[in-house]
C-alpha positions as semicolon CSV with decimal commas, in nm:
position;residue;x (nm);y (nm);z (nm)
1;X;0,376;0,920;1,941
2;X;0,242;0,634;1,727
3;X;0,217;0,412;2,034
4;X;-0,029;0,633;2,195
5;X;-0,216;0,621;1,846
6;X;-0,180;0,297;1,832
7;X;-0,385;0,265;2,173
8;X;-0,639;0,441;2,134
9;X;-0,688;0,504;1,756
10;X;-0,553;0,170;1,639
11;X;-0,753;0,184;1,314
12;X;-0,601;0,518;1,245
13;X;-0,236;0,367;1,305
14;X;-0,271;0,164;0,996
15;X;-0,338;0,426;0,768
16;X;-0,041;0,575;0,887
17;X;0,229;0,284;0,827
18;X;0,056;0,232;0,505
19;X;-0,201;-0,087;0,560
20;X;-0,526;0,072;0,478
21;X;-0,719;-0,225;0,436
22;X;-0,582;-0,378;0,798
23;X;-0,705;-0,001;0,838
24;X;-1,104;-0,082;0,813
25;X;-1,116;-0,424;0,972
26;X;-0,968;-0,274;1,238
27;X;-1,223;0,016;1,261
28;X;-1,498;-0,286;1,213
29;X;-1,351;-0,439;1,520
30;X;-1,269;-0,148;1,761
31;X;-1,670;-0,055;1,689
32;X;-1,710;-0,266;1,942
33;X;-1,616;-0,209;2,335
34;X;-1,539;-0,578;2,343
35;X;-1,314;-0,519;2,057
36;X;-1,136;-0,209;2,166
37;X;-0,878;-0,444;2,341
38;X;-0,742;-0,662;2,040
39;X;-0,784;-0,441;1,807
40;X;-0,515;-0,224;2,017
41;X;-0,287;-0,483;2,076
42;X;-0,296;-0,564;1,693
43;X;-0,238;-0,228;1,646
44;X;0,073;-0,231;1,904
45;X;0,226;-0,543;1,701
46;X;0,162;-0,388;1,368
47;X;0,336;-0,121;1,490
48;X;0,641;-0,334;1,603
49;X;0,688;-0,481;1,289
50;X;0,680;-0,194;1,111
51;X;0,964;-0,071;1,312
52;X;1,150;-0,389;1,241
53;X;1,107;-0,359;0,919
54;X;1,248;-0,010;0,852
55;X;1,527;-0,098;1,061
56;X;1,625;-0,401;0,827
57;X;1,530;-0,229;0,519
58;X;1,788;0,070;0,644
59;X;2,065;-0,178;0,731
60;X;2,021;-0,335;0,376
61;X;2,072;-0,026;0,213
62;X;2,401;0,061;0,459
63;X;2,514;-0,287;0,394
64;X;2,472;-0,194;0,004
65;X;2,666;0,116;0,028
């Protein structure tokens, strides 16, 4: 679901992993038609590393246990 957010309400996406600051400049830059386009794909990555960072923040608390 948040890839589909992250397409086309990137800006939106941030608020949601908890960047609200990447949050506006990306709302500044999808303002813009021309913009749309990497403000998605920043959106997409953000996205990816968020993932990647739950993912080693849950295997560090496994590894812990």
């Amino acid at each position: 679901m948040r890839i589909l957010l992250a397409i086309f309400l990137p800006w939106l996406l941030f608020f949601t992993i908890g960047r609200p600051i990447a949050g506006i400049v990306c709302l500044l830059l999808q303002v813009t038609l021309i913009g749309w386009i990497p403000a998605a794909l920043w959106a997409v990555f953000a996205l990816n590393d968020y993932k990647t960072d739950k993912k080693i923040a849950r295997s560090m608390d496994d590894r812990s246990s």
